[in-house]
Phi, psi and omega in degrees: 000331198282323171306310171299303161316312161290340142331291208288320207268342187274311178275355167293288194311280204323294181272335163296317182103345217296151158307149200285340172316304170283348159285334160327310168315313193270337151293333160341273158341283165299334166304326184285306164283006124300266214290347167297318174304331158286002178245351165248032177087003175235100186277328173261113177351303191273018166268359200297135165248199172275319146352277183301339163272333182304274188320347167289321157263357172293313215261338173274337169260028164246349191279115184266036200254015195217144171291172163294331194246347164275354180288283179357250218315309168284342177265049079318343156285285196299316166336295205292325196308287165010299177290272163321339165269006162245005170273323196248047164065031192258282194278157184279328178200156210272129159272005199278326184299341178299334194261132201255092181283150234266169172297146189272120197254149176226125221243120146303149198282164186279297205255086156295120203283174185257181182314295207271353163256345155319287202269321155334293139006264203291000211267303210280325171285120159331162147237036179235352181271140186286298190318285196318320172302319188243011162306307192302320190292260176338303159318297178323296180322297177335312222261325234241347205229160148353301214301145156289168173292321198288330188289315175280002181251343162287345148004122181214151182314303191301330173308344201257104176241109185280340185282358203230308176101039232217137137235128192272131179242111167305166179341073161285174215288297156277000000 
């Protein structure tokens, strides 16, 4: 299984491009269901069943030593390793699919400032200063659109259409 894995991981750098980082993780991850499966008797991959994952997921949604967004994240590894190894014809049929990672939870933010810590806000960048002018256009922008910070500082003068009142976002995130 350790062979494989390193399989899976070699074509995550490689052919994906993923970062080594996310693959550290993810061997990580994938390490924690290989070793539940050696511990219930199941040494070869193609013994893996839909079972043996289910209770792999059972025993990762009762452990309260892991957030909700690292379960996502580790039954979502072994999904995907599962998957590769069943596109690329190391399994016969995928156990991987039995695994449901849990809904992703969305919390309203705590401290929303109100109207008057806004217009506060917009108070503070100098405007008799070029810098303080363009603290505020960029605070405006931020505050009035979508954009993430990293989309606005990838920003170029062509991207910007003042008769339209338009910012052009290059590879954004979604």
């Amino acid at each position: 299984m350790r062979t494989l894995k390193a399989k899976y991981l070699d074509f995550l750098l490689k052919t994906k491009g993923v970062s080594e980082k996310y693959a550290d993780v993810g061997s990580i991850h994938i390490d924690k269901a290989i070793k539940f499966l050696e511990e219930n008797g199941v040494t070869d991959i193609r013994q893996v069943t839909r079972k043996e994952l289910d209770k792999f997921q059972e025993k990762i949604m009762r452990d309260d030593a892991y957030a909700n967004v690292t379960k996502q994240n580790i039954l979502m590894a072994v999904a995907l390793f599962f998957r590769y190894l069943f596109d690329y014809g190391f399994i016969k049929y995928n156990p991987g699919l039995v695994i449901e990672p849990p809904r992703k939870e969305h919390h309203i933010p705590r401290n929303i400032m109100n109207e008057e810590e806004i217009k506060l806000l917009f108070t503070l960048p100098d405007q008799n200063d070029l810098l303080g002018i363009r603290d505020l256009c960029i605070m405006s922008l931020l505050y009035s659109s979508a954009m993430r910070t990293k989309e606005l500082f990838n920003l170029k003068l062509d991207d910007v259409d003042l008769v339209r009142n338009q910012a052009m976002v290059r590879r954004p995130k979604n």
